[in-house]
N, C-alpha and C positions, 0 to 999 in steps of 0.2 A: 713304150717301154724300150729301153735299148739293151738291143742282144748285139751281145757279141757270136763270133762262128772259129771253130776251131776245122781249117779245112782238112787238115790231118787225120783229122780222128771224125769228120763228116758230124760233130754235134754241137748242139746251141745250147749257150748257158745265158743265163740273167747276169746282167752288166754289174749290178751292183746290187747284192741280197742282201748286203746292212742296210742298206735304205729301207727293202721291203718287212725286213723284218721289225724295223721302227715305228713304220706306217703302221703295223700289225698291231703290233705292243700301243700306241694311240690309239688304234679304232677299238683294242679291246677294253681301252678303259673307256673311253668318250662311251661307247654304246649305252649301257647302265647308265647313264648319268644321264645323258640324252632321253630315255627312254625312262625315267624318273621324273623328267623337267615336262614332258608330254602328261603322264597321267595324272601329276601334281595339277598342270594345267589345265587339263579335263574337269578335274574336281572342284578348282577354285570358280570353273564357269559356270558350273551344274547350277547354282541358284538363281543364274540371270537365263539362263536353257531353259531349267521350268518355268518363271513368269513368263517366256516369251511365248510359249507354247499356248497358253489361255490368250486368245483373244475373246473380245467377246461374242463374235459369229460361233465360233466353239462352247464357248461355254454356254449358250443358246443349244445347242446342238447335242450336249452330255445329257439330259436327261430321256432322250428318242435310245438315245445307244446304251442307257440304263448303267450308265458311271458316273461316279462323283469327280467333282477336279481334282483330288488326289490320284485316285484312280486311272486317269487319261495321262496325267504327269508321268507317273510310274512307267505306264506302258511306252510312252518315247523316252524313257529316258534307256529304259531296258532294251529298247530297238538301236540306240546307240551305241549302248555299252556292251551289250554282248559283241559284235563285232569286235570289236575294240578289244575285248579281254581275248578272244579266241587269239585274232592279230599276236598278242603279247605275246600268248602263250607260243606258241606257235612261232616266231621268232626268239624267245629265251630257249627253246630246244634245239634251236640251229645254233644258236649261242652257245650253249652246253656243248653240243657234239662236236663245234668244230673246233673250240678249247682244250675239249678232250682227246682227239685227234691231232691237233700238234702238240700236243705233251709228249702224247707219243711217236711224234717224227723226230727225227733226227735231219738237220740242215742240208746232209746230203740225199735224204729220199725223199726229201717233200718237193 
């Protein structure tokens, strides 16, 4: 990042803040969109995820552990996806607050 230095007044500014604030304005749209093409993705794989889950050593193996193949499906897929939604979540609140945070700055206090 290039600083300039004001040796008068002993302080450092950002070179060029229209550039950063561009960058800004693009990552705040790309993210949503990004983070749509992800869970879209997620969803479209889920039915090749389950079959791949049932082998047949496993599926030998569901009736000792007293579950059905749906059953066994479920529980991986819900071992995935929670992560996954927390993830979201959890990243859209950093999203929110720091949207909401530069609403409320102004270019010279931020």
């Amino acid at each position: 990042m290039g600083i300039t230095t004001n040796a008068d007044a002993g302080s450092a500014s950002p070179a060029d803040p229209a550039w950063r604030s561009r960058w800004l304005t693009v990552a705040r749209w790309a993210w949503p969109v990004v983070t749509m093409l992800a869970v879209v993705g997620n969803l479209l794989a889920l039915p090749e995820f389950a079959r791949s889950q049932l082998n047949h050593t496993i599926r030998a193996e569901l009736p000792a552990w007293h579950l059905s193949p749906a059953g066994y499906v479920a529980i991986e897929i819900a071992y995935s996806a929670i992560p996954m939604l927390i993830f979201l979540a959890v990243r859209t609140v950093i999203f929110l607050r720091a949207r909401a945070t530069l609403s409320r700055c102004s270019a010279r206090t931020c």
